[in-house]
C-alpha positions in Angstrom: 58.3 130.7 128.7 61.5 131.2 126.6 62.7 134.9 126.3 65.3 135.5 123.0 65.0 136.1 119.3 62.8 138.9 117.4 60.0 140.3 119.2 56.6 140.0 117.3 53.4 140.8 118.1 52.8 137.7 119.7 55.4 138.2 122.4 52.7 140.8 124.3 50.0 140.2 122.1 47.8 142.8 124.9 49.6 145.3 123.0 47.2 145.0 120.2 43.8 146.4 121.9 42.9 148.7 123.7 41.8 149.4 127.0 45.4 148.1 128.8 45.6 150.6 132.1 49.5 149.9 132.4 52.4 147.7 131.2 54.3 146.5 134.1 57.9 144.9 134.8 59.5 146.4 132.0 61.1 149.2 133.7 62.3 150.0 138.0 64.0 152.2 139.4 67.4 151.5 139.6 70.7 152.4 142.1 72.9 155.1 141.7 75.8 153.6 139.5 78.0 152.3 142.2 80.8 150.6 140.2 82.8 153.9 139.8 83.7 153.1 143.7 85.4 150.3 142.8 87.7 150.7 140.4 89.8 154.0 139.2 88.0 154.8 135.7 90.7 155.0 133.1 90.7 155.1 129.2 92.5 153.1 127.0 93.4 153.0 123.4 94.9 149.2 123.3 93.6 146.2 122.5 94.8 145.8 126.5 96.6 147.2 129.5 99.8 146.1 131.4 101.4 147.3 134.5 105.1 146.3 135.4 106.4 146.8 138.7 110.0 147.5 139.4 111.1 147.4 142.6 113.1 150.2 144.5 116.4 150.1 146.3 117.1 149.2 150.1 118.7 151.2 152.9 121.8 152.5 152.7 125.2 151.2 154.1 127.5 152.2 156.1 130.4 153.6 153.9 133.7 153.3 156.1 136.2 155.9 154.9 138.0 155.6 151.7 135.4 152.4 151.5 133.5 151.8 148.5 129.7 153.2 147.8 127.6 150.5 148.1 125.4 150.2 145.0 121.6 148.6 144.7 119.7 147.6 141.7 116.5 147.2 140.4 114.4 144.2 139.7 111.5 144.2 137.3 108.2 142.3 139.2 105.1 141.1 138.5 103.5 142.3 134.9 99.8 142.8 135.8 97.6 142.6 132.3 94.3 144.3 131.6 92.5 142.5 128.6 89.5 144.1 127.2 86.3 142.0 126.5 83.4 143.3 125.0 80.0 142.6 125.8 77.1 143.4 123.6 73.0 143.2 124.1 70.4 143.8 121.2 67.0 143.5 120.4 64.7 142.9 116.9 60.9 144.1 116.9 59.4 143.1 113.7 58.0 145.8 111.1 54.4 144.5 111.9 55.2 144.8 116.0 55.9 148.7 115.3 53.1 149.6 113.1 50.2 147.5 115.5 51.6 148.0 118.4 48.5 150.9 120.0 51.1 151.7 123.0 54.2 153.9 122.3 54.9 153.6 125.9 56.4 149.9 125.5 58.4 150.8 121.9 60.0 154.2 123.9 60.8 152.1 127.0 63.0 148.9 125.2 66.0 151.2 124.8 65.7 152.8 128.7 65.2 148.7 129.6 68.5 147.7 127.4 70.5 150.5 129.5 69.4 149.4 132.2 70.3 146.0 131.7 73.8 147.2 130.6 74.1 149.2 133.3 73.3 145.7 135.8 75.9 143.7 134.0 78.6 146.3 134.5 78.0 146.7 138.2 77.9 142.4 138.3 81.1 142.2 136.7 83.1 145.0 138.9 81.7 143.3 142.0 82.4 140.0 140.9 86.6 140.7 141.1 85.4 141.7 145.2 82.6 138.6 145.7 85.9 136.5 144.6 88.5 138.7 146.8 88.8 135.3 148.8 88.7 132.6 146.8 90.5 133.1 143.2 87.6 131.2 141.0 86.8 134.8 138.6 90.4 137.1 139.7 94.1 136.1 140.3 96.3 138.9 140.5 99.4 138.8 138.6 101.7 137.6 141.6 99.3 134.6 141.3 97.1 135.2 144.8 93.7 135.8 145.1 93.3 139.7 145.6 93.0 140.0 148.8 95.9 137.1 150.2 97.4 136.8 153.5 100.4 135.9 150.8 101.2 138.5 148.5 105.2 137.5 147.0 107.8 140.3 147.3 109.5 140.6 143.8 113.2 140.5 146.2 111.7 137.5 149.4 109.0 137.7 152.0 105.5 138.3 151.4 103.1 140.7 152.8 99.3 140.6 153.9 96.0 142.5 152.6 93.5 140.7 154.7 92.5 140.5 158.3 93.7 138.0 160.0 92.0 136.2 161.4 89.0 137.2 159.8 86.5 138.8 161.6 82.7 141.0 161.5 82.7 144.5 160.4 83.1 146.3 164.2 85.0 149.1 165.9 87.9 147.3 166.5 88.1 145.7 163.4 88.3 148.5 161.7 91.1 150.0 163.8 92.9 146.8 163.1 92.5 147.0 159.6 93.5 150.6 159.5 96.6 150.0 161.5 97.7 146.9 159.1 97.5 149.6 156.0 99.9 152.4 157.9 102.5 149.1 158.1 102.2 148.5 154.8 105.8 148.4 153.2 107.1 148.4 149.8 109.0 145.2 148.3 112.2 146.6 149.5 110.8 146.7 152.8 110.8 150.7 153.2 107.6 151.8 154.9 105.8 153.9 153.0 102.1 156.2 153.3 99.1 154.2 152.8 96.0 155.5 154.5 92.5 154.2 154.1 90.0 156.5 152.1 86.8 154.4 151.9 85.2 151.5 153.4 82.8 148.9 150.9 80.2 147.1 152.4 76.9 144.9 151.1 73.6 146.0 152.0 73.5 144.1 155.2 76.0 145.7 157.4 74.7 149.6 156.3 73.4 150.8 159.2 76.2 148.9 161.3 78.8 150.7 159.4 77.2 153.9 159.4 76.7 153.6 163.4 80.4 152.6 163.6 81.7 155.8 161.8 79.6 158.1 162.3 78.5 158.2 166.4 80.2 161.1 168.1 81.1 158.9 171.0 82.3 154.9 171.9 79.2 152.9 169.5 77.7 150.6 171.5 79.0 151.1 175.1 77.8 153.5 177.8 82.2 154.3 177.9 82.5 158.6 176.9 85.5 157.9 174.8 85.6 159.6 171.4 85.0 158.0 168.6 88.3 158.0 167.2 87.6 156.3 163.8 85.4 159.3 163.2 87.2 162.2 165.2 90.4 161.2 163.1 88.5 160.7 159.8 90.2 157.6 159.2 87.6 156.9 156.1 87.7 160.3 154.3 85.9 159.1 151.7 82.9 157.2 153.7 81.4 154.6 153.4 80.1 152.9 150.0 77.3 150.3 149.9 77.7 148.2 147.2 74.1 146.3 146.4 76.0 143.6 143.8 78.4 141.9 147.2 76.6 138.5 147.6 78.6 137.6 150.8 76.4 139.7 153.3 79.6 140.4 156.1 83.0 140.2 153.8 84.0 143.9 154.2 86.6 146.0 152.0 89.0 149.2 152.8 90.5 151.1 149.5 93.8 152.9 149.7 95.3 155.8 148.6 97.8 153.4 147.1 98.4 154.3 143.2 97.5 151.6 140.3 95.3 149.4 142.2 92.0 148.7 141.6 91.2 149.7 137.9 88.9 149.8 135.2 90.1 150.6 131.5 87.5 151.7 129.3 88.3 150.9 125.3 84.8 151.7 124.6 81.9 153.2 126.3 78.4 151.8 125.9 77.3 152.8 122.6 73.7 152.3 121.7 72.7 152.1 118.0 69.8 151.5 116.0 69.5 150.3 112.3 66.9 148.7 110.2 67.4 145.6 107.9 66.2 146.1 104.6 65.0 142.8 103.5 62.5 142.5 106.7 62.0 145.9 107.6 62.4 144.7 111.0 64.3 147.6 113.1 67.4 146.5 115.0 68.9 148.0 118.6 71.9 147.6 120.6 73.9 148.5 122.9 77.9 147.2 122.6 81.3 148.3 125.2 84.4 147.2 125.6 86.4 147.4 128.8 88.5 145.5 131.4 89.0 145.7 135.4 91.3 144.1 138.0 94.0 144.8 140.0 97.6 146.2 139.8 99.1 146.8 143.6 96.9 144.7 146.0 98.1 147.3 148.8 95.5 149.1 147.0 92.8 147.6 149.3 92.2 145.0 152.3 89.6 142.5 153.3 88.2 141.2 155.5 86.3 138.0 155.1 84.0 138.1 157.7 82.5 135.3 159.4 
C-alpha cells in the first residue's frame, strides 16, 4: 500500500465507527536525542559556514651573535565549508477527515508522529558523516580524505593519522593505543600540542563491552590485579555514548578536546506550523529546518574501523 498525498477518510477508514479499543503503530517510544554527541551545536546566520586554517610557525633557530633573527611565516590551509540544506515534512487531512473522524486521539498524535519523524532524520543524517568515517561515499573533508584517514595532508609536507592502524575490535588495548596516538598528535608545523580524548562512540552492539572496559575497577577480563588504568586515569571524561543510528556494529569513535571539529550549524531549528487552505478547507502541517554538519580539524576525533 502506497503512503503519500492528503489523508482522507479512506486512509483509516476504522476511524469512522465506533467501538476501536486502540490505534496502534502511530506512535513509540523513542531514544534520548543522541546527535548532540556528535557534533558541537552552533548557530549560524549565513546561508553557510567556512573554516580556514592557517598554519603556525616552526621552532626557533639558533641566532649566532650579531646573526640575523630568523623569521617564519604563515600559510593559509584547507577552507572547510558548512552548506545548509533544508529539509521539510508535512501532512494534509481533508476537512471531511477532521469533522468524521470519532477519535481525537489519531488527529492529536500526527503532529507528536511528524516530530518524531524529524527527530529520526536528524539523528540519520549526523550519524551518516560517522557510518561513512571510512569510506568517503556521504563526507570528504576539506583536505580531500575521508574523515577519519590514515592520510590527512599537512598544509607545509607530511601527513598525519586519525585512525587505528591497523584496525582492530573495541578492547583494552585498543583503547590505550588509540589514546596514546591522540597525546602525539601534532600541529601542521609539527609542534606537539594537548589533545586528550573526552568520549568514546559506539553502536549498540559493543555496549556492554565498552562499559565493562571502562568501568571494572580492576584488569577486564583477566584474573591479573592490575588497575584499570583507562578508568583509574579517566582517560574518557566524558563516557561513553551509544549511538543507536551506527550501522557498522564494531567501527568505534574517540572525540577530542580538539577545537572546530565535529560540528553542526543550525540556520533554522525545526519549526512546526499549521495553516488551512481556503479553497478546500483541508488543514495543512509541517515541520521545516535548516542546518549543516561536518568536520573542520579531523584531530577532532579517531576511528577505528573494527573488523
Amino acid at each position: 500500500m502506497a503512503i503519500g498525498g492528503v489523508i482522507t477518510t479512506g486512509n483509516h477508514p476504522k476511524a469512522l465507527w465506533p467501538g476501536v479499543h486502540a490505534f496502534w503503530g502511530q506512535m513509540y517510544d523513542e531514544h534520548p536525542t543522541e546527535y548532540t554527541d556528535l557534533f558541537d551545536q552552533l548557530d549560524s546566520d549565513m546561508a553557510y559556514e567556512q573554516d580556514v586554517q592557517v598554519t603556525g610557525f616552526g621552532l626557533a633557530s639558533v641566532k649566532e651573535e650579531g646573526g640575523e633573527v630568523t623569521y617564519d611565516s604563515e600559510v593559509q590551509g584547507p577552507v572547510a565549508t558548512y552548506p545548509h540544506i533544508a529539509y521539510s515534512l508535512g501532512y494534509i487531512v481533508t476537512y471531511e477527515e477532521m469533522i468524521n473522524n470519532l477519535y481525537e486521539k489519531i488527529a492529536m498524535n500526527r503532529a507528536k508522529a511528524n516530530a518524531f519523524s524529524i527527530q529520526q532524520t536528524i539523528e540519520n543524517i549526523c550519524a551518516a558523516v560517522y557510518n561513512d568515517a571510512f569510506t568517503g561515499n556521504v563526507f570528504t573533508g576539506a583536505d580531500g580524505q575521508t574523515l577519519c584517514s590514515a592520510s590527512h595532508p599537512n598544509t607545509t609536507g607530511g601527513t598525519y593519522s586519525n585512525v587505528l592502524s591497523p584496525p582492530a575490535d573495541l578492547m583494552e588495548a585498543s583503547l590505550e593505543d588509540i589514546v596514546i596516538q591522540a597525546m602525539g598528535l601534532q600541529t601542521d608545523r609539527n609542534l606537539l600540542i594537548s589533545i586528550l580524548p573526552t568520549s568514546l562512540h559506539i553502536a549498540r552492539q559493543e555496549w556492554f563491552n565498552a562499559n565493562r572496559i571502562l568501568k571494572s575497577v580492576l584488569q577486564p577480563g583477566t584474573a591479573n590485579n592490575d588497575i584499570n588504568v583507562l578508568k583509574a586515569t579517566n582517560a574518557f571524561p566524558g563516557g561513553v555514548k551509544l549511538n543507536h543510528y551506527f550501522t557498522s556494529p564494531h567501527a568505534w569513535f574517540v572525540r577530542t578536546n580538539c577545537q572546530h571539529g565535529m560540528q553542526q550549524f543550525w540556520r533554522v531549528r525545526p519549526i512546526f506550523d499549521q495553516d488551512n487552505d481556503f479553497g478546500t478547507k483541508n488543514a495543512l502541517a509541517s515541520t521545516y529546518m535548516y542546518f549543516s554538519v561536518g568536520n573542520t580539524d579531523p584531530r577532532a576525533i579517531l576511528g577505528s574501523n573494527g573488523p
